[in-house]
C-alpha positions as CSV (number, residue, x, y, z in Angstrom):
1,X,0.4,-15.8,23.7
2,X,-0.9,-13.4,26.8
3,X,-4.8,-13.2,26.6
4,X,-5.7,-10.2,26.0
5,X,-8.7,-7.7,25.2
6,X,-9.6,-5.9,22.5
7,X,-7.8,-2.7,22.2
8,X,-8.6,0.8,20.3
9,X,-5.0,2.1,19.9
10,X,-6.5,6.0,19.9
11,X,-7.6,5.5,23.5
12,X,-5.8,6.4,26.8
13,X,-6.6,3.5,27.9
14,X,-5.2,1.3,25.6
15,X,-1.7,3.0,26.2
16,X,-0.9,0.2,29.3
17,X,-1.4,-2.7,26.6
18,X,1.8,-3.3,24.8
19,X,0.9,-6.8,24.1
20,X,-2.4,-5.9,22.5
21,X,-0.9,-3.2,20.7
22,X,2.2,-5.6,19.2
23,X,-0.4,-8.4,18.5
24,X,-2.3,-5.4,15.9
25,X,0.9,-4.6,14.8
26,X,1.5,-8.1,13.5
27,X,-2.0,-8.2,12.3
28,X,-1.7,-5.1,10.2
29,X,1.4,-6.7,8.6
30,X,-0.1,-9.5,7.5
31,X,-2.8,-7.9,6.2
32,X,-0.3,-5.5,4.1
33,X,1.8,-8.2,3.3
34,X,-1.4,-9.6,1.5
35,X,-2.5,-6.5,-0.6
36,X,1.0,-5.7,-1.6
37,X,1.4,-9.5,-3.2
38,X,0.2,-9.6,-7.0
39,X,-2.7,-11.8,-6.5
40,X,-4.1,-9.1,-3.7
41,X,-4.7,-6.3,-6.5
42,X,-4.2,-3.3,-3.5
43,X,-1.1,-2.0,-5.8
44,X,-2.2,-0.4,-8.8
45,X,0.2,1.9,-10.1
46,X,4.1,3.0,-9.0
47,X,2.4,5.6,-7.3
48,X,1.0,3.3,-4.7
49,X,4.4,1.7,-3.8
50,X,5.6,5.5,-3.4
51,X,3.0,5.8,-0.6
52,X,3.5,2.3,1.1
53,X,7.2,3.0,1.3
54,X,6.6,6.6,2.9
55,X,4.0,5.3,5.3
56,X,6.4,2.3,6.1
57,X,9.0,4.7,6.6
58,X,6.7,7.1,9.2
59,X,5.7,4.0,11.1
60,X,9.8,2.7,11.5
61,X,10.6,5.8,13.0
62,X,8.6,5.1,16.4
63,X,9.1,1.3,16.3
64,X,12.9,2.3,16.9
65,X,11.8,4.5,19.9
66,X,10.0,1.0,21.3
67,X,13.2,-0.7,21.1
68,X,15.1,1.9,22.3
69,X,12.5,1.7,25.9
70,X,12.7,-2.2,25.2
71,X,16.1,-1.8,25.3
72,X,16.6,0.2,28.8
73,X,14.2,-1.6,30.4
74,X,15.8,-4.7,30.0
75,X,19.1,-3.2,31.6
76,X,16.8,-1.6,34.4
77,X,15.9,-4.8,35.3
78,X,18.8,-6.5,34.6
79,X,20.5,-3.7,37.3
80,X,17.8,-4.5,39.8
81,X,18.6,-7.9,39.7
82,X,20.3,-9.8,42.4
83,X,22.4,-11.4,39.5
84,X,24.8,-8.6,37.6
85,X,23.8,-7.7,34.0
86,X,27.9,-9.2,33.4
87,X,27.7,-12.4,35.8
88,X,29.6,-14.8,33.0
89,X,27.8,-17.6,34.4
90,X,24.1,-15.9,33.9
91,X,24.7,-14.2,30.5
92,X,20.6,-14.0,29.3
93,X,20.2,-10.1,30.2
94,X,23.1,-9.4,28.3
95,X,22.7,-11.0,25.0
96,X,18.8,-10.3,25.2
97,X,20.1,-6.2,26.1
98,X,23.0,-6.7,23.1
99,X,19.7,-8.1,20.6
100,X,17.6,-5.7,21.0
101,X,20.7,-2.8,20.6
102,X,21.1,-4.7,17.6
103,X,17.3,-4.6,16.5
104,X,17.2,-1.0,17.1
105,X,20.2,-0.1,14.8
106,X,18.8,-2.3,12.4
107,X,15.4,-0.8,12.2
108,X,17.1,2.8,11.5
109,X,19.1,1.6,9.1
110,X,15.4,0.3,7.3
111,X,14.1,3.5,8.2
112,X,16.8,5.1,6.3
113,X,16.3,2.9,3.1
114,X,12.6,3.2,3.1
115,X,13.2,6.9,3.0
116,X,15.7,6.3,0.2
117,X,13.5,4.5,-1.5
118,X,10.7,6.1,-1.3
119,X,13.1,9.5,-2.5
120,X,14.5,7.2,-5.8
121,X,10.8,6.1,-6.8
122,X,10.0,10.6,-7.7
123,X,13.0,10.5,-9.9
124,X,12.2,7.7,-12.2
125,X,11.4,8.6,-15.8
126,X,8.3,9.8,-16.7
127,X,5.2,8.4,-16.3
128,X,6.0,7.3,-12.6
129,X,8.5,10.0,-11.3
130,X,5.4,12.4,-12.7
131,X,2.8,10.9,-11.1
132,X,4.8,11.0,-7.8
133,X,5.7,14.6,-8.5
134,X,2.1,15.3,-9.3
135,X,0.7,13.4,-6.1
136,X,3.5,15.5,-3.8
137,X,2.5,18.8,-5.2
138,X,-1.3,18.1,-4.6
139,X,-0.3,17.2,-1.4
140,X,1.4,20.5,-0.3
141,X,-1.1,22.2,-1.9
142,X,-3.7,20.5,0.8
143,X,-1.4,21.3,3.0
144,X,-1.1,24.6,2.5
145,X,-5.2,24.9,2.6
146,X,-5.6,23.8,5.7
């Protein structure tokens, strides 16, 4: 993998390193991947899966705008190619452009579930769809505050 430095994604800076940035991104799942799995212990009621699957949901939504750039800068390239993003004889651009269409309309599709799921979890019986309903209110409440 490309060497790279060590990043802080909240500077300006840090903006021009996509490859840093991705290789946090696979850090941070990893890390979640381990406190969501029983023997981590970082899920302790229904209400904590609520808020993993709205966070998860808020951080699809620009990881489809990625791919979408991904995406047109591939056929950019592709275009300024001496080789023709259709050449039948050089068809890489194409099915690495077609793949990452693909990836993007998959990732919407998870953001819609995760949305979906993280809707279903507020109307389960009683006592999780009224902890969720309590947690929601508390937050528009502190909302509302501020």
């Amino acid at each position: 993998m490309a060497e790279t430095r060590p990043t802080d994604p909240t500077s300006p800076d840090d903006a021009g390193q996509p490859l840093a940035l991705v290789e946090r991104l696979v850090e941070a799942s990893v890390l979640l991947n381990r406190a969501t799995s029983p023997e981590g212990g970082g899920l302790t009621s229904p209400l904590d899966v609520y808020i993993v699957l709205g966070t998860l949901s808020a951080a699809i939504d620009p990881l489809r705008s990625t791919l979408l750039q991904l995406h047109e800068f591939v056929l950019r390239a592709a275009e300024a190619a001496a080789v023709p993003i259709e050449d039948p004889d050089r068809p890489g651009a194409r099915i690495l452009a077609d793949a990452v269409h693909e990836a993007t309309e998959h990732v919407r599709a998870l953001a819609t579930s995760l949305r979906r799921a993280s809707s279903g979890i507020g109307l389960m019986p009683p006592p999780i769809g009224s902890a969720v309903a309590d947690y929601i209110e508390d937050n528009m409440m502190m909302e509302e505050l501020e």
